[in-house]
Structures are given as structure tokens and as C-alpha cells.
C-alpha positions in Angstrom: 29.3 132.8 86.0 32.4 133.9 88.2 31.5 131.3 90.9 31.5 128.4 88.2 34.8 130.1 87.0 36.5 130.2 90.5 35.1 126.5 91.1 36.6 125.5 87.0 40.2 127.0 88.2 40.2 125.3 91.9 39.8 122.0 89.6 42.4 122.7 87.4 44.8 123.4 90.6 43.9 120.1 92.1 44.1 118.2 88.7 47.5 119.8 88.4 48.6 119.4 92.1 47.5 115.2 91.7 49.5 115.1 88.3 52.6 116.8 89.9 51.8 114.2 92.7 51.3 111.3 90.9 54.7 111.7 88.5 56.3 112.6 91.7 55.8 109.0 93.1 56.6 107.3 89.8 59.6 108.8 89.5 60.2 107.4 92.7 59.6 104.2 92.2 61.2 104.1 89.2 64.6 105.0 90.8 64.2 103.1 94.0 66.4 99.5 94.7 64.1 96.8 95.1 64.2 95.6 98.6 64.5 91.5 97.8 66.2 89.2 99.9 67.3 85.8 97.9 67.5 83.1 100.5 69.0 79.6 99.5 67.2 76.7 99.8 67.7 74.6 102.6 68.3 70.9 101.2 65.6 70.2 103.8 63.2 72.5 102.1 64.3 70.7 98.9 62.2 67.9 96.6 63.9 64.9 96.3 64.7 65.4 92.3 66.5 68.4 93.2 69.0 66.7 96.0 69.9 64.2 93.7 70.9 66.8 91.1 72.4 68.6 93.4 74.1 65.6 94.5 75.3 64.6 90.9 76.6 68.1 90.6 78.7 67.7 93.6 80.1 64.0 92.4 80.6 65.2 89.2 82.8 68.4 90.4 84.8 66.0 92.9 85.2 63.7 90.2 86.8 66.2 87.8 89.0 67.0 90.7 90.5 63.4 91.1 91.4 62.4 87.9 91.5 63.3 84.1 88.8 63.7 81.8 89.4 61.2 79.6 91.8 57.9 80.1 95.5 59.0 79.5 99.0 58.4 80.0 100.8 60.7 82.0 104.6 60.9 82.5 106.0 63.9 84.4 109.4 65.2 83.7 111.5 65.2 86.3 115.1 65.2 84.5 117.2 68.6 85.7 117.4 71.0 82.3 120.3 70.5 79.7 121.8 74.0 81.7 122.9 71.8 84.3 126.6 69.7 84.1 125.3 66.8 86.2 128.6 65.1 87.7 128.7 61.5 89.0 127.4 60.8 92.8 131.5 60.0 93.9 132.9 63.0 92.3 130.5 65.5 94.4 131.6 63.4 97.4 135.0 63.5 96.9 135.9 67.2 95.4 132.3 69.1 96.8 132.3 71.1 99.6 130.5 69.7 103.0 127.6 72.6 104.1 126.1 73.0 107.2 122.7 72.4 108.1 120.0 72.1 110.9 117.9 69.2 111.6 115.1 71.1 112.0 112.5 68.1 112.9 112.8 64.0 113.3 111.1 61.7 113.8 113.0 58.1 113.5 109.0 56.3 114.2 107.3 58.2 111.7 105.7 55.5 109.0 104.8 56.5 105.1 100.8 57.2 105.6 98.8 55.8 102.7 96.2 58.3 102.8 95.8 61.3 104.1 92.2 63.3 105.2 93.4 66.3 103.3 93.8 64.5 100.0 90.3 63.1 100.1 88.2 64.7 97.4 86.0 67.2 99.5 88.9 69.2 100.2 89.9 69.8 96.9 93.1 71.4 96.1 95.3 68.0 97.5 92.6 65.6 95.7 94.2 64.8 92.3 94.7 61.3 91.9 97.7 61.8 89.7 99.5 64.4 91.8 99.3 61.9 95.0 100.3 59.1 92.8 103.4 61.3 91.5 104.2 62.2 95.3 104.3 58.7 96.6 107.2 57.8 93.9 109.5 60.3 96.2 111.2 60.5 99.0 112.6 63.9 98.7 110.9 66.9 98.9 112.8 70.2 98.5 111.4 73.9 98.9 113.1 76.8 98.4 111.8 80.5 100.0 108.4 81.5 101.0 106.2 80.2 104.3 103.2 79.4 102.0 105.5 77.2 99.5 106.4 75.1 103.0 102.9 74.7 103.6 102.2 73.5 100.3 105.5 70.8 100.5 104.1 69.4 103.8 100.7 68.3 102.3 102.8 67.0 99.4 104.7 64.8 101.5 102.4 63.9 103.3 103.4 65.4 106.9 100.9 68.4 107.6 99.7 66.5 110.3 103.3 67.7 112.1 103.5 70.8 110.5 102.5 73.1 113.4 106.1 71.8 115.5 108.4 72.3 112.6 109.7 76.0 113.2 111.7 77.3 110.2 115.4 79.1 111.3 116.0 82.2 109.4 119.4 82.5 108.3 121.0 86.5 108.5 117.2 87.8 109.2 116.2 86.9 105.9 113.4 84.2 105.6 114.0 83.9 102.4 117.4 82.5 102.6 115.6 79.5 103.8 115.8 75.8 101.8 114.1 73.2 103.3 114.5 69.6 102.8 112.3 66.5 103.7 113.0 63.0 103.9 111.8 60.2 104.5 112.3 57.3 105.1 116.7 58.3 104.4 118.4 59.8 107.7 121.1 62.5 105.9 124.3 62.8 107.9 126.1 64.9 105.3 124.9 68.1 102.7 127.4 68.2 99.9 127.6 71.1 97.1 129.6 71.3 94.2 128.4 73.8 91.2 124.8 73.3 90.9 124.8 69.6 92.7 123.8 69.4 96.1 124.5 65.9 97.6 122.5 64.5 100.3 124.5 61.8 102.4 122.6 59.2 104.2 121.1 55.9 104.7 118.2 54.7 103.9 115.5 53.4 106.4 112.1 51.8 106.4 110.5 54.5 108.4 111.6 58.1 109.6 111.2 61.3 108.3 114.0 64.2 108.7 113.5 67.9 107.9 116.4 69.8 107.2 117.3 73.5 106.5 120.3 75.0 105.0 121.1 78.6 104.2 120.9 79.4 100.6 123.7 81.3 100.4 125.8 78.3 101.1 125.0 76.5 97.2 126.5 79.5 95.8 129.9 79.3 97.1 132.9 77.3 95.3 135.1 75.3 97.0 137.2 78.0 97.5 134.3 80.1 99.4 134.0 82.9 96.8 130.0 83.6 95.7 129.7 82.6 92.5 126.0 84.2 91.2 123.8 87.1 92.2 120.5 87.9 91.6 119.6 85.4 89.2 117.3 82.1 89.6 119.6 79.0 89.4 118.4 75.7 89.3 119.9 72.9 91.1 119.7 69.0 91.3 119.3 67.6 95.0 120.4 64.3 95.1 119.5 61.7 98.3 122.7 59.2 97.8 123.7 56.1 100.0 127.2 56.2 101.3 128.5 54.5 98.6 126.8 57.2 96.0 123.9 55.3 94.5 120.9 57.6 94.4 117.8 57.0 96.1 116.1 59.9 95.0 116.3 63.4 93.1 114.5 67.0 93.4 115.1 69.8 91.1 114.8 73.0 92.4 115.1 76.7 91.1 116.4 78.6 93.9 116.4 82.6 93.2 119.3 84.7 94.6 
């Protein structure tokens, strides 16, 4: 009877030794990540059902990208706010104050492109038919501050494809006192300011394309030199004039100070 009992209580030690065992390795599993790699499809890999609806899903993203949803008129507003006391062409001329400037990059060859690669519909951000159409009704193009807000004027315009020769002064160490101007297809001679007015003096031309840089600092002075604002974001109406001071074109531009 004691052998049986020493044989009944090595069994119970093993059952318990394989239950501790067994919730041991449950736990385990239950708390372990799940090693499982996802790996895309190749299109190569895919039936022909799903390229086309991967296909139709690309189309239909692009598609959303170049135009609106639903046919619509579309009118931007590109009239300076009522807080600026526009003044005729002549009387900025006459009683303005003449600013320097640097020519920063010409080229008197340099024709309008029609299309652009960036602007095709694969790339995206440049791809919206009304944006483009909006762009090609200007000549002037006018960016106040930051490197990225350059970046984003030259595919605008039209003119990244030059964008990597155009170097940028800085005016008293401070990029940000930076305004820079394109035009095209107008060669400026003169930069006039009077109040919030800046005056851009030129002649007009079938092809060329001029960018130009002037030191912010300079739109805030009156005639008689003295600063006139500080830190505060005033907006100003750029005007690309003939000699005899009909406009050709107009950009309104908040410039912070």
C-alpha cells in the first residue's frame, strides 16, 4: 500500500509540474507579438481585375486633383482690401519715392512655357487646372519672406526650371527682409513706393523674364525717410505700369514687419 501511495503522489507531481508547464506556455503565447510580415502585391503578381481598379483609383485621385467636382464658375479676388487708399498710376510716379533694387536674374530670351512637367497631374500639388489657368492671366508674381514661399512662386510662374541659378541677397543679415519680384515678359527700370503703393516702371516685351529683390524695409519709409510701421503685417498693392502709367498687371501682397 505505501508503494501504490509513493507511485499515486509522483503522479500528482508530474500532473502538477505539466499543468504549471502547460499555462506557462499559454501565457506565453498569449502575450507574444505575432511575427507577420505584410508584403504588397506586386502589380505583376496582380489579376487583371485588380490593375484596372487599381488603375481607376489612380485616375480618379488625379482627376480630383485637376479640376472641381462638379462644373462651376470660379472668379478669384484679386482687388487689394478697402484698408488700402489706392492712388492713380501718375501720382505714385510723380510724388513716390524711387527704391533700390537688385536684378537678381534675366533672361531677355526666356519665352512664356505652356506647360510645364511639374504641373502634369502625377505630381500633384502644381496640378490644379484652375490654379494654372489663374497663373497664366499674370505677369507678376510677388513673394515676400521665407525660402520655401520662393520655391512655391517659381512653380507658379512657371520658372523652376531656373530656380537653382537665382541666389536670393539678404538685406542687413536678415533673410527675411527679402521681397522678391518676377516678371515677365515687362523689363522694370524703376521701383516706386508711396504709402502702401509700390510702382513697378517698365516696358513691356513679348518674351523675357526679370527677377528682382528689394529690401523690405524700404516700403516702410515716407518720402521723407522716417519708418512709418513696426511689427505689424501691412498689405501692399504692386503695380507693373508702362511709362506712361497704364497698368499691365497687379499683385497684392501682405508683407509682415
Amino acid at each position: 500500500m505505501a508503494e501504490l501511495k509513493d507511485l499515486v503522489d509522483k503522479n500528482k507531481l508530474l500532473l502538477y509540474l505539466l499543468i504549471i508547464v502547460a499555462a506557462f506556455l499559454t501565457f506565453s503565447l498569449a502575450h507574444q507579438e505575432p511575427k507577420v510580415s505584410i508584403k504588397p502585391i506586386k502589380e505583376s503578381k496582380m489579376t487583371e481585375t485588380e490593375k484596372l481598379a487599381k488603375e481607376n483609383h489612380d485616375l480618379r485621385d488625379r482627376l480630383a486633383r485637376l479640376e472641381p467636382a462638379a462644373p462651376v464658375k470660379i472668379v478669384t479676388a484679386d482687388e487689394p482690401s478697402k484698408a488700402i487708399e489706392t492712388l492713380p498710376v501718375l501720382a505714385v510716379m510723380s510724388e513716390g519715392t524711387r527704391v533700390p533694387f537688385e536684378t537678381v536674374y534675366e533672361d531677355q530670351s526666356w519665352a512664356r512655357p505652356d506647360y510645364e512637367p511639374y504641373w502634369h497631374s502625377k505630381q500633384g500639388v502644381w496640378s490644379k487646372v484652375p490654379d494654372r489657368i489663374h497663373s497664366s492671366l499674370h505677369r507678376l508674381f510677388v513673394t515676400p519672406g521665407t525660402e520655401g514661399l520662393w520655391r512655391e512662386v517659381t512653380y507658379e510662374a512657371g520658372i523652376a526650371e531656373v530656380a537653382d541659378k537665382i541666389k536670393l541677397p539678404v538685406f542687413d543679415d536678415k533673410p527675411e527682409n527679402t521681397i522678391t519680384v518676377v516678371a515677365l515678359q515687362h523689363q522694370i527700370t524703376d521701383v516706386v513706393v508711396l504709402n502702401n503703393q509700390v510702382v513697378l516702371l517698365g516696358v513691356p516685351s513679348r518674351n523675357g523674364m526679370q527677377v528682382l529683390a528689394v529690401n523690405k524695409q524700404e516700403l516702410i519709409k515716407s518720402v521723407s525717410g522716417e519708418l512709418t510701421t513696426l511689427n505689424n503685417n501691412q498689405e501692399y498693392l504692386f503695380q507693373m505700369v508702362t511709362p506712361d502709367g497704364y497698368e499691365v498687371d497687379y499683385n497684392n501682397a501682405v508683407v509682415n514687419f
